[in-house]
C-alpha positions as CSV (number, residue, x, y, z in Angstrom):
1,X,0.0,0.0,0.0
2,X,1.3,3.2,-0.9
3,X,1.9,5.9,1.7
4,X,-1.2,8.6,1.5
5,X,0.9,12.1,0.8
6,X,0.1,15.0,3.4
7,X,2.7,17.4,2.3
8,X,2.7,20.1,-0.5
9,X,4.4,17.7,-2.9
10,X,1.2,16.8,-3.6
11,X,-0.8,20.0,-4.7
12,X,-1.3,20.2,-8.6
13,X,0.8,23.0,-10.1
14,X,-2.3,24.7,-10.9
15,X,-3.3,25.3,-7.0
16,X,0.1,26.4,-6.6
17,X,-0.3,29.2,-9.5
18,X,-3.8,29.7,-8.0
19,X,-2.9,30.1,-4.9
20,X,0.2,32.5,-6.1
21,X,-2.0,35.2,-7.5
22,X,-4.1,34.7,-4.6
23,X,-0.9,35.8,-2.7
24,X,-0.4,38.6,-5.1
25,X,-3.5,39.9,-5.4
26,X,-3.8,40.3,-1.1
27,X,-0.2,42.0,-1.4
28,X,-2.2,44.5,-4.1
29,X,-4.9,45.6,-1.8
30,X,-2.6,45.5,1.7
31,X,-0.3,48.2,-0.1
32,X,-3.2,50.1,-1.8
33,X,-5.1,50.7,1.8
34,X,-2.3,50.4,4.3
35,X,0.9,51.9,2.7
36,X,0.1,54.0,-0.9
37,X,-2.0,56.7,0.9
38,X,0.5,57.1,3.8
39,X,3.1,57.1,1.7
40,X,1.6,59.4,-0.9
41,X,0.7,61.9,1.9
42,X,4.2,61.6,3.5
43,X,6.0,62.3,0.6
44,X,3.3,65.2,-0.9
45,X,4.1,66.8,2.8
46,X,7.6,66.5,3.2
47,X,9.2,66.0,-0.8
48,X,7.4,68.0,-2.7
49,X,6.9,70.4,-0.3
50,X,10.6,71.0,-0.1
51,X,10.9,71.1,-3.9
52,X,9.0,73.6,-4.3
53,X,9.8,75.5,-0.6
54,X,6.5,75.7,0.4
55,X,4.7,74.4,3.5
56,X,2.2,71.9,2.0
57,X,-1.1,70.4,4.0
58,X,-2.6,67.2,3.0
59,X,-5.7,66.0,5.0
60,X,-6.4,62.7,4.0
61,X,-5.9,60.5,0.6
62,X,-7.6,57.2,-0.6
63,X,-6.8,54.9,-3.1
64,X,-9.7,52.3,-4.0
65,X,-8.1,49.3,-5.4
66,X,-11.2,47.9,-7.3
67,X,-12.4,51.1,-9.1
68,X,-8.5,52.2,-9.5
69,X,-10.1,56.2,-8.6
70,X,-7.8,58.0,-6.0
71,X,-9.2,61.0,-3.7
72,X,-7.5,63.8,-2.1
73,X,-9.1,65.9,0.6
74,X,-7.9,68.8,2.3
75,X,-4.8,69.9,0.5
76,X,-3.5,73.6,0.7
77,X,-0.2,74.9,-0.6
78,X,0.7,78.1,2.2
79,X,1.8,81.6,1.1
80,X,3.4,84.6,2.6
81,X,-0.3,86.6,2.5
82,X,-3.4,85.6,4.5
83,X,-4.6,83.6,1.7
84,X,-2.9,80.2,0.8
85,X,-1.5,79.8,-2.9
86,X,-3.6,76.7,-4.1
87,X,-6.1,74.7,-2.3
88,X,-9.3,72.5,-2.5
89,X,-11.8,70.4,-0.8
90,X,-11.5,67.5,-2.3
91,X,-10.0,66.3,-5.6
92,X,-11.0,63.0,-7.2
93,X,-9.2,60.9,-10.2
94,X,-10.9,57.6,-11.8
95,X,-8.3,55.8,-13.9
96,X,-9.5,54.4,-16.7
97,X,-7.4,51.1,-16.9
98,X,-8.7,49.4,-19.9
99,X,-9.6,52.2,-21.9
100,X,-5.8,53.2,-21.6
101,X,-4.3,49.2,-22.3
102,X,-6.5,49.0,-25.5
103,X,-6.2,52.4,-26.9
104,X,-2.7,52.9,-25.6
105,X,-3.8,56.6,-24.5
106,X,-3.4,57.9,-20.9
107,X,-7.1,58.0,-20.0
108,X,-9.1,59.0,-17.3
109,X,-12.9,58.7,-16.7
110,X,-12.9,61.2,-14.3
111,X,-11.4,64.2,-12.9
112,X,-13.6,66.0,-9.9
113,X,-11.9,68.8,-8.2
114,X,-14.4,70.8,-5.5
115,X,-14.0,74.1,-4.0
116,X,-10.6,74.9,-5.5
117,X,-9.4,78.3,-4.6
118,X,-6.4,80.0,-6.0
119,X,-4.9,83.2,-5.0
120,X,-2.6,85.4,-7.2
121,X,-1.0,88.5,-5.6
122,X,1.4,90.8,-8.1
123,X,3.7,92.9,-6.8
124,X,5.9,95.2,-8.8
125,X,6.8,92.6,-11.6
126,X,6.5,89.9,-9.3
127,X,4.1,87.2,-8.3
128,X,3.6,85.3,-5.3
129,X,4.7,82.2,-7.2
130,X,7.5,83.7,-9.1
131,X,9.8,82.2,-6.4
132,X,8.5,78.5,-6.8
133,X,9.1,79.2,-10.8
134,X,12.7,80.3,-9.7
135,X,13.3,77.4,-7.6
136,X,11.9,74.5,-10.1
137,X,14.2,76.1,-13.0
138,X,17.6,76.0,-10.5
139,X,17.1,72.6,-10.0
140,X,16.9,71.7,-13.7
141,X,20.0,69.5,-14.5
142,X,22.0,71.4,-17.5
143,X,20.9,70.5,-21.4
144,X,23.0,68.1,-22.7
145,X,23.9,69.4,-26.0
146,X,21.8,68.2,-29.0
147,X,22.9,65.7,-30.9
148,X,23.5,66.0,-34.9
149,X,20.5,65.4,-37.0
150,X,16.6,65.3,-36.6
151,X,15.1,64.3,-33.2
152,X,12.5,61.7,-33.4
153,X,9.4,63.2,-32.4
154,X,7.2,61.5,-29.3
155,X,3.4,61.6,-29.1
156,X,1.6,61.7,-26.2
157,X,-2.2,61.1,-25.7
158,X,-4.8,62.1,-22.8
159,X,-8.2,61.5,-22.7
160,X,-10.0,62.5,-19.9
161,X,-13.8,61.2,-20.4
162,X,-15.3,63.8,-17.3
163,X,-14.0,66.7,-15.9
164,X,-16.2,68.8,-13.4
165,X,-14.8,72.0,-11.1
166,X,-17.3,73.0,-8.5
167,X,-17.6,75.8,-6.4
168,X,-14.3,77.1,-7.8
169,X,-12.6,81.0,-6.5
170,X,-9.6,83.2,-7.5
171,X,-9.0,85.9,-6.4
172,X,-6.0,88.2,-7.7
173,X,-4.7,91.4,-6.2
174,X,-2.1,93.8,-8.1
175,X,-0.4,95.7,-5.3
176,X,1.9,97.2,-7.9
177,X,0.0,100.2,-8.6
178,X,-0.8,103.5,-6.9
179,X,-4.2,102.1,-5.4
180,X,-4.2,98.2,-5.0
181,X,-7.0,96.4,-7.2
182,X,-8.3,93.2,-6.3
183,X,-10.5,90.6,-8.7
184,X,-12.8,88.0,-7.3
185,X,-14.6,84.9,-9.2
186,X,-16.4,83.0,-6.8
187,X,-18.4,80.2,-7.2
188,X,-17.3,78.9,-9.9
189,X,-18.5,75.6,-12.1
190,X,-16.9,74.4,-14.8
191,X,-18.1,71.1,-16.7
192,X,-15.9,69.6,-19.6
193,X,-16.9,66.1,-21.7
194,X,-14.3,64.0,-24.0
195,X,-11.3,66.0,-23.6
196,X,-8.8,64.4,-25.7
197,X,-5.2,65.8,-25.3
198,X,-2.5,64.8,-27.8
199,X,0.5,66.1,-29.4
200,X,1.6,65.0,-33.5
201,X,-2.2,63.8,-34.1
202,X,-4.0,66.0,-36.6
203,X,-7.4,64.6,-36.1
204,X,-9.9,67.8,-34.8
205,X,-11.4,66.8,-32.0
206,X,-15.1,68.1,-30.6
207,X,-14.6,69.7,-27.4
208,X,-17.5,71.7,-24.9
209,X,-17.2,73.5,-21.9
210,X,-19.9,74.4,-19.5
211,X,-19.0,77.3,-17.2
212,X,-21.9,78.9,-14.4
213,X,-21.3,82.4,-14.5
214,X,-21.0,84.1,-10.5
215,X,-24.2,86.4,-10.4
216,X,-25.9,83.7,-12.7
217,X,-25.8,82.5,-16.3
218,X,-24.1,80.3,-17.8
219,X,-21.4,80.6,-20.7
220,X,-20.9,77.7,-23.3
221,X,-17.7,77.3,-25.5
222,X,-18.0,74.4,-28.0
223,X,-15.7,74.0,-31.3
224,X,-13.3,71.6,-32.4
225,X,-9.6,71.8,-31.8
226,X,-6.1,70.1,-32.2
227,X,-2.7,70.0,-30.1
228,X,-0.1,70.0,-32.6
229,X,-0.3,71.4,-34.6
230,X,-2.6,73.9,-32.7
231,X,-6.2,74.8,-34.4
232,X,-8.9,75.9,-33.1
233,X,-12.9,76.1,-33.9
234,X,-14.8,77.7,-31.1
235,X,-18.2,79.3,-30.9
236,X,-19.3,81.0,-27.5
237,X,-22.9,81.3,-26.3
238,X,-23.7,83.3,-23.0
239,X,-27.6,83.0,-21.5
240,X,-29.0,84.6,-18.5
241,X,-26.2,86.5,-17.8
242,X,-27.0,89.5,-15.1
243,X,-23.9,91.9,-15.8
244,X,-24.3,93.7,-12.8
245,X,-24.1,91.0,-10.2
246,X,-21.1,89.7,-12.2
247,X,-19.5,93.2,-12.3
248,X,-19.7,93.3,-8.8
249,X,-18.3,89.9,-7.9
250,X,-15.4,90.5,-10.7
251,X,-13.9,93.7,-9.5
252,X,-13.3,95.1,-6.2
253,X,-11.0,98.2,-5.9
């Protein structure tokens, strides 16, 4: 009689490949809940933040394995005024995994970004991000030196299927004159469908933006355009538009 096996020697070689996916697959969604949003946060905070000599603020971000869509809440970017440079409520990304494998495009289903707020302050012929500008170009490594005949030319494609701004501001104040002026947009939507980004194509591509107007109204800018080389069709429409209320929430002096 034949001794009954109770080891692993005996598992087929497809329980073993099962079971090694298995394996993989709780690696996958340990790192996408446990480590990528701390370490995402950590390195936003500390990294970038000193890239770009800033303080930066991130509340919280999630990254949801299964819908591959990545939220971050919370974030401001600090500036010398009372006002910080860049910051929103909540911004949300979808990653549209096999529309980008099959159509070998960067693609996105959606791209949320609520209560964004960005303040611009001039000053002489100065900005209050002319700094961060100066900082990024320093730490550019040196151009090598181009090499002898034509460069081959690189395309790159993005196709964002959704893109919606809610509740948007900016405010920018020139303090360079004799009496400082200051312009406000408040409340400001901005609504986007098919946006299709990509450079060396020369396909026109239909394009509409939906934009609610602070005071009320709405604006619509519709056309068809093209990256490279650039072209663009455009037609505006404006309804319900009450100029005075905009006025007032455009320009404050």
């Amino acid at each position: 009689m034949l001794p009954v096996i109770t080891g692993l020697k005996g598992v087929a070689w497809y329980k073993w490949l099962t079971g090694f996916f298995m394996l993989l697959y709780l690696i996958y969604i340990a790192i996408s809940y446990l480590y990528l949003p701390n370490k995402l946060k950590s390195v936003t905070e500390t990294d970038v933040s000193e890239m770009i000599g800033r303080e930066i603020s991130v509340g919280k971000i999630a990254y949801n394995p299964f819908y591959l869509s990545l939220k971050v809440t919370g974030l401001s970017i600090a500036d010398e005024t009372e006002r910080d440079l860049v910051s929103w409520n909540e911004m949300y990304i979808n990653f549209g995994f096999w529309k980008s494998l099959f159509t070998w495009k960067i693609a996105l289903n959606e791209f949320r970004l609520d209560r964004p707020a960005i303040s611009i302050v001039k000053q002489g012929d100065r900005f209050n991000f002319s700094d961060i500008i100066e900082r990024l170009a320093s730490a550019e490594p040196e151009k090598e030196e181009k090499q002898k005949g034509p460069a081959e030319k690189t395309s790159i494609a993005l196709l964002i299927r959704n893109i919606s701004i809610n509740e948007g501001a900016f405010m920018f104040s020139d303090m360079s004159g004799m009496v400082p002026a200051q312009s406000n947009l408040e409340n400001l939507t901005i609504a986007v469908k098919e946006l299709y980004l990509a450079t060396g194509d020369e396909h026109l591509n239909d394009y509409n933006l939906e934009a609610a107007v602070p005071g009320g109204g709405r604006i619509t800018l519709s056309g068809k355009y093209r990256i490279d080389p650039l072209h663009v069709e455009s037609d505006i429409t404006a309804a319900d538009i009450n100029l005075t209320a905009f006025s007032l929430s455009l320009i404050h002096i």
